[in-house]
LUMVO-287732 format. One record per residue: x, y, z of N, C-alpha, C in turn; residue in three letters. Coordinates in steps of 0.05 Angstrom, whole numbers, padded with zeros to 5 digits, always signed. Atoms other than C-alpha are relative to their C-alpha. Layout:
! residues N
XYZXYZXYZAla...
//
This chain:
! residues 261
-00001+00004-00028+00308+01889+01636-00008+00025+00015Unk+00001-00035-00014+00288+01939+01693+00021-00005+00017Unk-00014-00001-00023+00332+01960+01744-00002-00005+00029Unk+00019+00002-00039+00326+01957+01825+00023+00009+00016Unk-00023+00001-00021+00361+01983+01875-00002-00002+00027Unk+00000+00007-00018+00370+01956+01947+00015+00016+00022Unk-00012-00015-00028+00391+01981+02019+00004-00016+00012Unk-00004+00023-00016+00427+01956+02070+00008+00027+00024Unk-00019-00018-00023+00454+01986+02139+00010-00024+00025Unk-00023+00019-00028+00508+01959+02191+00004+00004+00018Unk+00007-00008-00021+00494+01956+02254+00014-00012+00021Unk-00010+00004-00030+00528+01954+02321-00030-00002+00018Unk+00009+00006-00017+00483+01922+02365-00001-00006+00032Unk+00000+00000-00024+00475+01912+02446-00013-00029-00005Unk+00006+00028-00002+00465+01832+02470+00009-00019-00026Unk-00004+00020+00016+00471+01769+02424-00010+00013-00024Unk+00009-00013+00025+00467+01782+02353-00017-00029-00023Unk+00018+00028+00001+00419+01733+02309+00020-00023-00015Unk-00020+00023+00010+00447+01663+02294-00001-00011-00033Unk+00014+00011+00030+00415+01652+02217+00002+00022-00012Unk-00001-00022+00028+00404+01693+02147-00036-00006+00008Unk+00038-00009+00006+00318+01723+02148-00001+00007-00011Unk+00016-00014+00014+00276+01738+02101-00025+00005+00002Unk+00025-00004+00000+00212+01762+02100-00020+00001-00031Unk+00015+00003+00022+00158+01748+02045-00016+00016-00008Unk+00019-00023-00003+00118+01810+02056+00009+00016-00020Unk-00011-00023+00008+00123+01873+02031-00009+00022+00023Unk-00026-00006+00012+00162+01920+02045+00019-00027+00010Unk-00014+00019+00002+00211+01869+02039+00030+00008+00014Unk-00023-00009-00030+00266+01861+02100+00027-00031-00005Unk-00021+00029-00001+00334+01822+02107+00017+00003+00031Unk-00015-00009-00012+00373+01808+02156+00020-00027+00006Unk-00026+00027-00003+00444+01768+02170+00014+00020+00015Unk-00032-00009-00010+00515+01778+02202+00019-00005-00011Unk-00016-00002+00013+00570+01796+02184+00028-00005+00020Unk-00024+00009-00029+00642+01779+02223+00017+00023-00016Unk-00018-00019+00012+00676+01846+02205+00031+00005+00028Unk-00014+00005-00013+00746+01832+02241-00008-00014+00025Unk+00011+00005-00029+00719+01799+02307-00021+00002+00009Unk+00025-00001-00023+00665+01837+02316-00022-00001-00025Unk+00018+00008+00019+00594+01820+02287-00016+00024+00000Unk+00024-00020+00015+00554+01864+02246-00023-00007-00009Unk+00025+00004+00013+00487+01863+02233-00014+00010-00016Unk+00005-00010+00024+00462+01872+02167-00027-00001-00004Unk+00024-00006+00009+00394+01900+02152-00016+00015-00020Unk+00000-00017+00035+00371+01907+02078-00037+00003-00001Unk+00018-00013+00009+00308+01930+02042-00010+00009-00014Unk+00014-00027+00011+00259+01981+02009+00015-00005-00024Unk-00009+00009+00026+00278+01952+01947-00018+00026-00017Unk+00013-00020+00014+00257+02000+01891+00014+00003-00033Unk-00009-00011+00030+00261+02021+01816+00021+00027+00009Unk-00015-00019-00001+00318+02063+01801-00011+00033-00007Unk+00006-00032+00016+00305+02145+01796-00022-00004+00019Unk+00030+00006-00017+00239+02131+01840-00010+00006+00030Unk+00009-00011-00034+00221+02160+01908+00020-00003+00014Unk-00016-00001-00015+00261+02183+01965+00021-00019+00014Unk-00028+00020-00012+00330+02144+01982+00002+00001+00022Unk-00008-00002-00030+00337+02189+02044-00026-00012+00014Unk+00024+00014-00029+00262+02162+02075+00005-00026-00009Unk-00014+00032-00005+00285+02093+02052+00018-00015+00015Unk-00023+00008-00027+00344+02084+02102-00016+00014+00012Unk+00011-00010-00026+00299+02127+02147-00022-00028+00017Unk+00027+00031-00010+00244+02065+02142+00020-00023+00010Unk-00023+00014-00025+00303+02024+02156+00005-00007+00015Unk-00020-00005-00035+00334+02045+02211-00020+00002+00020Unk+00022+00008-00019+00257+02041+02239+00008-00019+00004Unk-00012+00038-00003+00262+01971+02225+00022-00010+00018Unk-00027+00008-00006+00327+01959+02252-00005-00004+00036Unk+00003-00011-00024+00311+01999+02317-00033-00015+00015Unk+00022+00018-00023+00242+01960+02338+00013-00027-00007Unk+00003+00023+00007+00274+01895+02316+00033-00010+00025Unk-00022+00011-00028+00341+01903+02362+00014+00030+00013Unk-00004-00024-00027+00371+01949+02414+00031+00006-00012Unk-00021-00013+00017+00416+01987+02364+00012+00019+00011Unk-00003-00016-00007+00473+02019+02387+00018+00027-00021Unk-00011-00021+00015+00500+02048+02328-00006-00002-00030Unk+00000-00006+00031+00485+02058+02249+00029-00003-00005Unk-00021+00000+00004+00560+02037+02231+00001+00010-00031Unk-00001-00001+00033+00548+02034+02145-00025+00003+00000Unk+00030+00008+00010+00494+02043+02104+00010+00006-00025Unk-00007+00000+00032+00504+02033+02027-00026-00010-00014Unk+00024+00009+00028+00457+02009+01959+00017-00014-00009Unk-00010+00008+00017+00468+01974+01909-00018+00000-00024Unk+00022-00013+00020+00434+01971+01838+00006-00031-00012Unk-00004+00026+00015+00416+01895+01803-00025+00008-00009Unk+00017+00005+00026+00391+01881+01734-00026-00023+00004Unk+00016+00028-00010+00320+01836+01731-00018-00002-00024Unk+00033+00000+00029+00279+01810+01672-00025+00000+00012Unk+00035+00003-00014+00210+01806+01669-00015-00013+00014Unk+00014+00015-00005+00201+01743+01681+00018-00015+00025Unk-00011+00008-00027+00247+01739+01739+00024-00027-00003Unk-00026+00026-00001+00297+01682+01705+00021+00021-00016Unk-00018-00014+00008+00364+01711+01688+00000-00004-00037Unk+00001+00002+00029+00378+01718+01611+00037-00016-00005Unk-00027+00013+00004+00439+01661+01598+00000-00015-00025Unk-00004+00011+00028+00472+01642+01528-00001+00022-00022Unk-00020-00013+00021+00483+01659+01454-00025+00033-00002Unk+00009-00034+00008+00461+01738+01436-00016-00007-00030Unk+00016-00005+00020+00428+01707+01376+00011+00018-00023Unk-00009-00017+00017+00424+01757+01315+00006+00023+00005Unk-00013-00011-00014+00454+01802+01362+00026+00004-00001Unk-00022+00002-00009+00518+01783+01369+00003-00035-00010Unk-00008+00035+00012+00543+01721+01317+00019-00014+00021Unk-00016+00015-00017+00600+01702+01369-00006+00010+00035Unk+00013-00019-00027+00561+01737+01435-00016-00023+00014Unk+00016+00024-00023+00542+01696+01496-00005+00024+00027Unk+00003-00015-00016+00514+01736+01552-00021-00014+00021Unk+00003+00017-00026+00497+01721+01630-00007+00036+00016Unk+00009-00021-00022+00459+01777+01664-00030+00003+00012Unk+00030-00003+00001+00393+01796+01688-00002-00013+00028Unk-00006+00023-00024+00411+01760+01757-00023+00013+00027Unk+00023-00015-00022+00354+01804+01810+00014+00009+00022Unk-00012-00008-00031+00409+01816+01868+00003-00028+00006Unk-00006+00026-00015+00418+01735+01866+00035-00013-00019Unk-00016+00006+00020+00483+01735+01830+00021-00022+00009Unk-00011+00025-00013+00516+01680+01870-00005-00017-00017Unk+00007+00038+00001+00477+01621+01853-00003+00005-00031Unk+00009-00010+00020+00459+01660+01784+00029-00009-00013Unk-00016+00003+00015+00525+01659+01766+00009-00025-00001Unk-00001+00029+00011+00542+01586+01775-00009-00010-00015Unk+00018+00011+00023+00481+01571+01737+00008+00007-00027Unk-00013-00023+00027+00512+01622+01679+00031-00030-00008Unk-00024+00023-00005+00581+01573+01690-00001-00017-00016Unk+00010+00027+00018+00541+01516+01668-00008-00004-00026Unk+00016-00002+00025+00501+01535+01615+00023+00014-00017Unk-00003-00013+00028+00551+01577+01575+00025-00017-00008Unk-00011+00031-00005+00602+01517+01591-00010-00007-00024Unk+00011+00023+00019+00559+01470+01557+00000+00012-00035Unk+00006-00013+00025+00537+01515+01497+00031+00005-00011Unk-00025-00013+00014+00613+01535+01476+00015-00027-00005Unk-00014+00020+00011+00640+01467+01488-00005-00026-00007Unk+00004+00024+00008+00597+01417+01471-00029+00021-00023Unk+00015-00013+00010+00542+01463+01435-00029+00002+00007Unk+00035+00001-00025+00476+01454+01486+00013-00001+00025Unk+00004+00010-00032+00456+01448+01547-00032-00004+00003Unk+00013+00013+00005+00407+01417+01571-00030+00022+00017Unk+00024-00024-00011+00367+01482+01603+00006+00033-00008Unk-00002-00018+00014+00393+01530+01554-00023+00017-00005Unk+00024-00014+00013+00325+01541+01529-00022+00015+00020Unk+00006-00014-00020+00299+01568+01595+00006+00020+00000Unk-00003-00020+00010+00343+01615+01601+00015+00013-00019Unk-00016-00017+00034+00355+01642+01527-00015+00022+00008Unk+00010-00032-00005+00358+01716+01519-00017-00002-00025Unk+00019-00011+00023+00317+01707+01464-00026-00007+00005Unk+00030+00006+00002+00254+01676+01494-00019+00014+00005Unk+00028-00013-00009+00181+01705+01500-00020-00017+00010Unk+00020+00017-00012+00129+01683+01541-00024+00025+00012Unk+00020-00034-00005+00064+01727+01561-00002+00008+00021Unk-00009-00011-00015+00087+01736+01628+00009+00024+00006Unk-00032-00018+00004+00154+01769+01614-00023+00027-00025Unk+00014-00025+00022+00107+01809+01550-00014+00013+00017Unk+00017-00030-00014+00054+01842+01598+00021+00008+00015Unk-00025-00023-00020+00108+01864+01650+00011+00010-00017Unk-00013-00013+00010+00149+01884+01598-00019+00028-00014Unk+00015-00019+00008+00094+01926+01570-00010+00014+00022Unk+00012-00007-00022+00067+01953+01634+00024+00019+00006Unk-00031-00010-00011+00141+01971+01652-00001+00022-00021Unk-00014-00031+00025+00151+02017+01585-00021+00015-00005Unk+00020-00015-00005+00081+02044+01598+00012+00019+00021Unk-00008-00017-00018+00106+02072+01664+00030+00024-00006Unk-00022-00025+00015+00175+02102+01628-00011+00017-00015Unk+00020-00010+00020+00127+02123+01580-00004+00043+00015Unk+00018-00010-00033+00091+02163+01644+00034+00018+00004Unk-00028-00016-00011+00170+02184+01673+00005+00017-00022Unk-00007-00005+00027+00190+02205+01604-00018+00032-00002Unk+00019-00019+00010+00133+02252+01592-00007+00030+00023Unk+00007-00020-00027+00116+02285+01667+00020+00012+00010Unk-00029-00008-00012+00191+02295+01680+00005+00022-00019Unk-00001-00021+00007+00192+02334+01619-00011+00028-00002Unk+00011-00026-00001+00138+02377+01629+00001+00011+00024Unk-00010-00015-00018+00163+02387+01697+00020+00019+00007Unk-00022-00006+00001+00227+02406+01672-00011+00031-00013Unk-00008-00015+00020+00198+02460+01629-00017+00025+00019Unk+00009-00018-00017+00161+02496+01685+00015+00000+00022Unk-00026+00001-00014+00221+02491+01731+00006+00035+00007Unk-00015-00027-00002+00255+02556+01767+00027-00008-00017Unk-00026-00004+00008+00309+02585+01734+00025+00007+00017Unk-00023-00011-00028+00352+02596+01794-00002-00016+00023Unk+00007+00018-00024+00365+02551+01853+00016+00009+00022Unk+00002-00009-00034+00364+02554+01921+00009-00040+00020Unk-00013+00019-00013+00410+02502+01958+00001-00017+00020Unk-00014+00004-00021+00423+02463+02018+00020-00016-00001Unk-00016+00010+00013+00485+02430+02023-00007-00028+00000Unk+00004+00033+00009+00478+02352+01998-00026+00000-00014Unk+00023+00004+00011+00419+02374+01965+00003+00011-00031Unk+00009+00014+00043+00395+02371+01878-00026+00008-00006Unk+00020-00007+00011+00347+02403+01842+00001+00009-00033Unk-00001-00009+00031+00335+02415+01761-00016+00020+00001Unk+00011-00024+00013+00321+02478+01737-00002+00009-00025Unk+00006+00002+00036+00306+02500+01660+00015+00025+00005Unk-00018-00022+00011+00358+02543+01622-00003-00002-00027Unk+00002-00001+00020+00361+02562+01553+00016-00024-00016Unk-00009+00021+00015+00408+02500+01543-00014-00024+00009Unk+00016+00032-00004+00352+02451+01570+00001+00001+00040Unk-00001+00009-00026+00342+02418+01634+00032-00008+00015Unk-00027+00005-00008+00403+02429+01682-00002-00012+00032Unk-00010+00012-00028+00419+02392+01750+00019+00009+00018Unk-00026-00025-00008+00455+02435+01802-00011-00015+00031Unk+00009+00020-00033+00463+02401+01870+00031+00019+00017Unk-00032-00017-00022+00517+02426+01926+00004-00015+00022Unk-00020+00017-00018+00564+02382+01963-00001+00010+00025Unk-00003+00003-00032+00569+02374+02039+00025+00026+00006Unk-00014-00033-00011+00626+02434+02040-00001+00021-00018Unk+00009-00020+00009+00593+02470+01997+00003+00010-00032Unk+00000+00003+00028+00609+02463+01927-00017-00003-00025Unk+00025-00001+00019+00564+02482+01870+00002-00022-00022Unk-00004+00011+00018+00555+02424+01814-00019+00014-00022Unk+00021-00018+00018+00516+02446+01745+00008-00023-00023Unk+00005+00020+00018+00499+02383+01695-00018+00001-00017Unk+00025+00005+00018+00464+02366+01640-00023-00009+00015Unk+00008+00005-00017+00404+02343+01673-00022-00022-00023Unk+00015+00020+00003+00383+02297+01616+00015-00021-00008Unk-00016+00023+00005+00404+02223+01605+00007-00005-00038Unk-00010+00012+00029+00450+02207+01547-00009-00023-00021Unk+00004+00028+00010+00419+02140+01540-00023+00005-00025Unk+00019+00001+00016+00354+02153+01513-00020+00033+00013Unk+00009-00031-00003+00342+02231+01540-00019+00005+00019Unk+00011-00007-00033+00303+02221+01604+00014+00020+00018Unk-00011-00016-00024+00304+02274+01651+00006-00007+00028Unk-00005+00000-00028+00338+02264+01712-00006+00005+00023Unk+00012-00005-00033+00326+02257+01790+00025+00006+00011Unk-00017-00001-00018+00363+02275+01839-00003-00017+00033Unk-00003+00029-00014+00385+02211+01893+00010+00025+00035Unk-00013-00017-00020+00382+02250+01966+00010-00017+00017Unk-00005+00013-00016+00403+02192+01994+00034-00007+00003Unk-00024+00009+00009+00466+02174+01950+00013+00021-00011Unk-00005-00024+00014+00474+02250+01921+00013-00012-00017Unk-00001+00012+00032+00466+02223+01853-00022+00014-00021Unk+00022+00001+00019+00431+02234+01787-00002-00026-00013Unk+00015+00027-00003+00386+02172+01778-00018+00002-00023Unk+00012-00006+00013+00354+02164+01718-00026-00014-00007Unk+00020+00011-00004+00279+02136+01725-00013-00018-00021Unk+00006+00012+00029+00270+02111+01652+00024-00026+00006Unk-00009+00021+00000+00326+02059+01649+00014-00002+00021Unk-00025+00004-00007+00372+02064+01704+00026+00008+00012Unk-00017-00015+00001+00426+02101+01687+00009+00018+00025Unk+00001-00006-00014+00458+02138+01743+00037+00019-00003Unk-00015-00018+00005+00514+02195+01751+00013+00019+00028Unk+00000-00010-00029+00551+02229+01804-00006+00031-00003Unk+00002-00031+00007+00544+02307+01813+00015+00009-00018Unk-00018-00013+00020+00601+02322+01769-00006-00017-00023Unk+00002+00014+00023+00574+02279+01718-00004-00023-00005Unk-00014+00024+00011+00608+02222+01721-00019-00025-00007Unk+00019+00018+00011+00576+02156+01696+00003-00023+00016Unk+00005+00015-00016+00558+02110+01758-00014-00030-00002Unk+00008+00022+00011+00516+02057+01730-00011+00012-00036Unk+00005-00014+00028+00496+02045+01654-00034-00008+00001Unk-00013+00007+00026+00469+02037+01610+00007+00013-00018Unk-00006-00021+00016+00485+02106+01590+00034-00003+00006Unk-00037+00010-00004+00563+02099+01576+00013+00035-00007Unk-00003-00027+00003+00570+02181+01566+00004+00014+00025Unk+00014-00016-00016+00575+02231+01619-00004+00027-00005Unk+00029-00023-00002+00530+02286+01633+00021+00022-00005Unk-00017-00027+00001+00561+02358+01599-00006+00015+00027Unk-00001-00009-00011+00581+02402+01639-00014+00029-00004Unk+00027-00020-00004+00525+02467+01662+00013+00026+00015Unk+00002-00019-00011+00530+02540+01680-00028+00011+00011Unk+00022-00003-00006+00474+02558+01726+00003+00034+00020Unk+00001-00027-00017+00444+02623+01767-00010-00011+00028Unk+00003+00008-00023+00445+02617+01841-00013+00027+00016Unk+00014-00014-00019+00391+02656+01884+00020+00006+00021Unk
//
């Protein structure tokens, strides 16, 4: 599967707020609904969908909050959050047995950011398969099928990690050895223990990380939107101190001594 991650922001508006759920079919790709947060209605405006680890977070809510602002007479940015959903290749979720995977393993993921209706469908199908031993659209979606769809994307896809994988490291290895800060801001620098990740918190706090992923050893980004490390190969994602935010790396990042300009 690849990853994706989405934007949204909550907006205090001026006049009526819209009466329906929009989508747009275009690209960049726009949402918008309400929300009834105690009384008063919020207006929710999502987006700028994107691979995880992958171009600027902070000009992504910046394109946004364009959006937002020619589309209604905004009077305030209340929230703005992400989120991160799993998506196969071929765009149907992966539901049922794990195969030679997993002899007693049934699994229900791969849902694109539609995990509502995804998951009912999951309900049904793993229902059927456990207690009667089919179903009758199992074979759709089995995690085990191939089709040449799902094969070129999937190949195309691990061409481009391929690409992350390779330019990240030789970026890493011509890197300063010393960094230069602002606060909420992330940058990797090369030390004799490898590629390190040294970012500094909003009151000013120095972090110093491994700066490559546990999963499968991609070098890390830094998320200026979410002050995260984001890992562009699968995923994976980490807060400044380490910690382990999304997987599929289930490790977190050692801890780094760095030199500060």
């Amino acid at each position: 599967m690849k990853t994706k991650r989405s934007h949204v922001l909550g907006l205090r508006i001026a006049g009526s707020s819209p009466k329906g759920m929009y989508y747009n079919t275009g690209d960049p790709y726009r949402s918008i609904r309400v929300h009834d947060l105690d009384g008063e209605a919020l207006v929710l405006v999502g987006g700028e969908n994107h691979e995880t680890g992958q171009g600027s977070t902070k000009e992504r809510y910046e394109r946004l909050e364009e959006f937002a602002r020619d589309s209604f007479d905004v009077e305030e940015v209340a929230y703005r959050w992400s989120t991160q959903d799993y998506s196969t290749f071929d765009r149907v979720p992966y539901i049922g047995h794990l195969g030679p995977l997993g002899k007693n393993g049934y699994v229900a993921t791969g849902f694109g950011g539609w995990g509502m209706t995804g998951g009912v469908a999951a309900g049904a199908i793993l229902s059927g398969l456990l207690c009667d031993g089919e179903h009758s659209h199992s074979e759709v979606f089995s995690p085990a099928r191939v089709n040449t769809a799902s094969a070129k994307s999937f190949l195309t896809h691990n061409a481009e990690v391929g690409a992350h994988f390779t330019t990240d490291w030789a970026r890493s290895l011509l890197a300063s050895e010393e960094a230069t800060l602002r606060p909420a801001d992330g940058t990797v620098v090369r030390t004799d223990d490898g590629p390190v990740g040294v970012s500094r918190s909003e009151s000013g706090e120095l972090n110093a990380v491994s700066a490559i992923c546990p999963h499968m050893k991609c070098v890390l980004r830094w998320n200026d939107g979410e002050e995260s490390w984001d890992c562009p190969c699968h995923g994976s994602r980490f807060s400044p101190e380490g910690k382990v935010l999304d997987g599929p790396a289930i490790e977190d990042l050692p801890r780094r001594d760095v030199r500060e300009r």
